[in-house]
N, C-alpha and C positions, 0 to 999 in steps of 0.2 A: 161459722160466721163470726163468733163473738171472738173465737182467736183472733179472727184476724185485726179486728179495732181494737183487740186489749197492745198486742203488736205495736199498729200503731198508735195507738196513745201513748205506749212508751216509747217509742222513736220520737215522737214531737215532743213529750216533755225533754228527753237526756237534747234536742237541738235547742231548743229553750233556756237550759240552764247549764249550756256551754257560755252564754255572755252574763255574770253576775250581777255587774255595776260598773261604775266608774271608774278609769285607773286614774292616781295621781294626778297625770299629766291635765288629763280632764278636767279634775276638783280645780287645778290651779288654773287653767282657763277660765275657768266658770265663776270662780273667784275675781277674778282679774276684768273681765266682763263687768260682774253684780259691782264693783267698787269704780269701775270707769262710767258705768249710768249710774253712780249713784253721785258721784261728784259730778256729772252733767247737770242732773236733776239738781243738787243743792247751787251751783252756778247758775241753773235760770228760776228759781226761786226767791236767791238773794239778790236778784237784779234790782235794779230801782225800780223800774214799769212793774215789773209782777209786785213787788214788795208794796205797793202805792196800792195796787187794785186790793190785796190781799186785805191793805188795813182799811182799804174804804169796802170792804165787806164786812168786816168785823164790827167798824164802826156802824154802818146801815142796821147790821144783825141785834145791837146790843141797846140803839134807840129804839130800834122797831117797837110801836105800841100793841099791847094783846087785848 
């Protein structure tokens, strides 16, 4: 019986670590992705409307009395 799970434990790992990582192609998607939301996000940050609320929070936060 325990042949047979040592068996398969190595059959599931060598299926396991047929896929490593990432190829290339991927990183530069993934890249390409992480830098398209990232200039979305700094485009509706630097808007006026977000940028107004951002400093009437700041400002709120910095009067607040303790």
């Amino acid at each position: 019986m325990n042949r047979k799970i040592r068996k398969a434990a190595v059959r599931v790992r060598r299926v396991c670590r047929q896929d490593t990582g990432m190829v290339t192609s991927e990183y530069a998607m993934g890249i390409i992705a992480a830098v398209g939301f990232a200039l979305l996000l700094y485009e509706v940050v630097t808007s006026g409307q977000v940028r107004a609320e951002l400093q009437g929070i700041v400002k709120r936060a910095l009067s607040a009395r303790m």
